[in-house]
C-alpha positions in Angstrom: 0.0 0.0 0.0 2.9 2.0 0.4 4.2 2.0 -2.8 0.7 2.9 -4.3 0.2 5.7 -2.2 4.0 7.0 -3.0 3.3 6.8 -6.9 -0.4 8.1 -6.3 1.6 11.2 -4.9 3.5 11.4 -7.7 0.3 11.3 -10.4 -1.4 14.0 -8.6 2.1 16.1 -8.8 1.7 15.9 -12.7 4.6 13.8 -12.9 2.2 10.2 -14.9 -0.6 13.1 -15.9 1.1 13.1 -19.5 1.5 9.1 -20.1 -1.1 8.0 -17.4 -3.1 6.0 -20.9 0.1 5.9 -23.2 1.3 3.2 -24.7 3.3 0.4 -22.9 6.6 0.2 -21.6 9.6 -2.6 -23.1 11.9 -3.8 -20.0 15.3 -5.9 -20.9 15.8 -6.9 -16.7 18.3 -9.2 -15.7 16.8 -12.2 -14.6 18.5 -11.7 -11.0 15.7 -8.8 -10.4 12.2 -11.1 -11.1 11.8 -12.1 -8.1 11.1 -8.1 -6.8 9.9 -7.6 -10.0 6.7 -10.3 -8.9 6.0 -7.7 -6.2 7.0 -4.0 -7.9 5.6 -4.5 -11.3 1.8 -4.5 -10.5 2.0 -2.2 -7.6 3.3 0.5 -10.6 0.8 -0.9 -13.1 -2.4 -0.3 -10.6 -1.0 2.9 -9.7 0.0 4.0 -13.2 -2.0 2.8 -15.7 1.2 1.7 -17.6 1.9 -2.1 -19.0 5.1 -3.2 -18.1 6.7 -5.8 -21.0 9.4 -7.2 -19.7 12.4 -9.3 -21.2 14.3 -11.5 -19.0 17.7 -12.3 -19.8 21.4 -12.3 -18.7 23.5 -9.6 -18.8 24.7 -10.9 -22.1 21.4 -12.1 -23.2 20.6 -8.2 -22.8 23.5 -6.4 -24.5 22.9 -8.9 -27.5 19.3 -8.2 -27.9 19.8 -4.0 -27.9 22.9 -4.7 -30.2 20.5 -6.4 -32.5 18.5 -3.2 -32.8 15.8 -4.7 -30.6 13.3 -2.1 -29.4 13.2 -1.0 -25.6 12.9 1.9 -23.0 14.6 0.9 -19.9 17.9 -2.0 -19.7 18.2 -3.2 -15.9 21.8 -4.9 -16.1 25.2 -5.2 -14.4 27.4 -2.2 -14.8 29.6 -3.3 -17.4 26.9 -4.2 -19.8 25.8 -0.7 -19.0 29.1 1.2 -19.8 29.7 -0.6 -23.1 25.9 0.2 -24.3 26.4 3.3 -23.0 29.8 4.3 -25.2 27.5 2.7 -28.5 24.8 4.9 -27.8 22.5 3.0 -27.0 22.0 4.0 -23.4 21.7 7.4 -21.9 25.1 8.0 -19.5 21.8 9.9 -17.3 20.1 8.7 -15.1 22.1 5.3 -14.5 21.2 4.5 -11.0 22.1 1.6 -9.0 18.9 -0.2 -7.8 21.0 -2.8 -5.6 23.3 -5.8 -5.5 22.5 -9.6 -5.0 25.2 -12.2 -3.4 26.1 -15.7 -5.2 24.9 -17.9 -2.8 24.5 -21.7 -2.0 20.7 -22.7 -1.6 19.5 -25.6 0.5 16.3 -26.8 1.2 15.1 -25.4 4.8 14.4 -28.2 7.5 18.3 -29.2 6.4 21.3 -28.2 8.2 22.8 -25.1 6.8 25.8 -25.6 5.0 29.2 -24.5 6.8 31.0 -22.0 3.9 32.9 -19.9 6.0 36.1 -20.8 4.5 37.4 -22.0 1.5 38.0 -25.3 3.1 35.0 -25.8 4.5 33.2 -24.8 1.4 35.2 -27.5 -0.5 34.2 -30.5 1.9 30.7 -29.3 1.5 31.1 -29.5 -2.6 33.0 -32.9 -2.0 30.3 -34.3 0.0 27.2 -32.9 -2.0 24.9 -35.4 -3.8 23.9 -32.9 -6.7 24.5 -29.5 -7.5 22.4 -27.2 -9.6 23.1 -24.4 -11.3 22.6 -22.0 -14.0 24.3 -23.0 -17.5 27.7 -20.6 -17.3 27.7 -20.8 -21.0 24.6 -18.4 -20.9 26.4 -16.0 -19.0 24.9 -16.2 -15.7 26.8 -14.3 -12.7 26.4 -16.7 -9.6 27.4 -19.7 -11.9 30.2 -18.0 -13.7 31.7 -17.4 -10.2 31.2 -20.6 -8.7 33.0 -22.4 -11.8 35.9 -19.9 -11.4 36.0 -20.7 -7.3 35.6 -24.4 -8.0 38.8 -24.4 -10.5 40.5 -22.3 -7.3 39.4 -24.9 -5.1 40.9 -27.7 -7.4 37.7 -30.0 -7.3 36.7 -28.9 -10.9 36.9 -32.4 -12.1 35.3 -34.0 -8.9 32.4 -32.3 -9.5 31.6 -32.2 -12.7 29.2 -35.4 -12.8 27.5 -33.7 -9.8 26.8 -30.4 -11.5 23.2 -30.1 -13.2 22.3 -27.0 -15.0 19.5 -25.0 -15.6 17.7 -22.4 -17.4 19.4 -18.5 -16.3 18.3 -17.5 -12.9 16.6 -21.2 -11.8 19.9 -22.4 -10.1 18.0 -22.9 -6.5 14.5 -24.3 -8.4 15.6 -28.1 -8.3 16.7 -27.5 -4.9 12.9 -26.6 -3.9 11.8 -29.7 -6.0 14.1 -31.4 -3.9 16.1 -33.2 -7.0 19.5 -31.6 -6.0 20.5 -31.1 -2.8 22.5 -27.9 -3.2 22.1 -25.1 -6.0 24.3 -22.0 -6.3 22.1 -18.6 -7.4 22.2 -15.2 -6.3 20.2 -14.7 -3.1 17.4 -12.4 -5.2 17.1 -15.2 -7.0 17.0 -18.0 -4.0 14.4 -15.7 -2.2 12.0 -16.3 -5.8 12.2 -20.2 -4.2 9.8 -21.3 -1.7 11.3 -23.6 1.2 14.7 -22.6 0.2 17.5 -20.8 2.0 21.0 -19.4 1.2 24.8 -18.9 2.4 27.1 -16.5 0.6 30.0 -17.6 -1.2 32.7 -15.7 0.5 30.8 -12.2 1.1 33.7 -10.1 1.2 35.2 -11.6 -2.3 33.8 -8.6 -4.3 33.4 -11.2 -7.5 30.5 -12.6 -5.4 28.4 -9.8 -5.5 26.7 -8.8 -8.8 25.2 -4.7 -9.0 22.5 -3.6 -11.0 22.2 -0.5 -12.6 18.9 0.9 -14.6 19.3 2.7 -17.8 17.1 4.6 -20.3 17.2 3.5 -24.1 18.6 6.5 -26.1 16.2 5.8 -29.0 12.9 5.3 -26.5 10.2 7.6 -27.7 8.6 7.6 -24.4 11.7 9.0 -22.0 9.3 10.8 -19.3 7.4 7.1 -18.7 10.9 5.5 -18.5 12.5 7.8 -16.4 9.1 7.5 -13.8 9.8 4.1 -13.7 13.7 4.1 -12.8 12.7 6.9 -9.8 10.2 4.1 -8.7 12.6 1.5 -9.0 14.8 4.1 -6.0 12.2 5.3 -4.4 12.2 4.1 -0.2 9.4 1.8 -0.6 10.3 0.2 -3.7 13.9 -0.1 -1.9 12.5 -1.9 0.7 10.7 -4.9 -1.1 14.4 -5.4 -3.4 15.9 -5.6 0.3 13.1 -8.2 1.3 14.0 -9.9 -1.9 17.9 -10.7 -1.5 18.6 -7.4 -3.2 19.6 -4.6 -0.8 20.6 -1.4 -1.6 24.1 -0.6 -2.1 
């Protein structure tokens, strides 16, 4: 109710009055964000009047599809997606803010002990021990799983676990966890939060590979700048701030 009432504010302030019936709006959003997105997305739609069309994707998923000349009015993506699509003019450099960051994570199913990741030893005799791990295909670009391959190869168990490794679609890493056909999944914690029954660890926290920022950006060629820009203020605005915390994605 908060939300509504915050964005009702902003209608009577003449701020929606101009695009309140206009057409809709295109999204390219990183799949890391749906989870919020679940909760923030009708809340501006009732408010607004606006239709929210949204593309899910990876970060690379999304810099292809706006290289390709694909039509859009707001990119949600990691920073340096951002910056390259900004220097090709595809992005405005303004506004570009951040809207939060999301932790790679290990999910398990709750009613299970919790996994002890504290160290990089400790991680590895979890790994070692694991009966299945799921996780999202690193050759579609996914951050959490990109990560986790590069820590594994660290870790020198690569090879060990490779028959244990199960992939998935781009931001379902922690799904077969909740179907309870893995026991472990690694996913970013906005993404484990999407999972019902499922909880996460970090994967070393204070590694700043771990973490994976979102920025929100306005397509240079979007005919409809005023509606995009509304919906990046929502996306920062203290309310809407508050369900990406809830979500596994606080701000930054």
């Amino acid at each position: 109710m908060k939300l509504i009432r915050y964005l009702f504010v902003l209608l009577l302030s003449g701020i929606f009055i101009q695009f309140a019936q206009a057409a809709e709006l295109r999204i390219f959003a990183s799949v890391a964000i749906r989870s919020a997105f679940d909760e923030l997305v009708p809340q501006f739609e009732k408010a607004t009047g606006q239709v929210l069309v949204i593309e899910w994707g990876t970060g690379a998923a999304i810099k292809k599809m706006i290289d390709a000349g694909e039509a859009f009015d707001v990119a949600i993506a990691i920073p340096s997606v951002s910056d390259s699509l900004v220097k090709s003019g595809a992005l405005l450099p303004q506004p570009r803010p951040v809207v939060g960051a999301t932790t790679a994570s290990l999910a398990y199913r709750e009613g299970t002990p919790r996994p002890e990741v504290s160290s990089p030893e400790a991680l590895r005799e979890v790994l070692l021990h694991a009966t299945g791990i799921s996780l999202s295909d690193p050759s579609l670009g996914g951050a959490s799983s990109n990560y986790f391959m590069a820590v594994i190869k660290e870790l020198g168990i690569s090879d060990s676990l490779e028959s244990k490794l199960r992939f998935t679609k781009p931001g379902e890493g922690a799904v077969p966890v909740g179907a309870g056909t893995t026991q472990y999944g690694v996913a970013l914690s906005s993404e484990i939060a999407g999972v019902a029954g499922v909880s996460g660890v970090p994967i070393f926290p204070s590694d700043q590979r771990s973490t994976t920022i979102l920025v929100a950006s306005i397509g240079t060629k979007t005919d409809r700048k005023d509606a995009a820009r509304a919906f990046v203020e929502f996306l920062t605005s203290p309310q809407s701030l508050t369900v990406l915390k809830a979500r596994g994605f606080p701000a930054r």
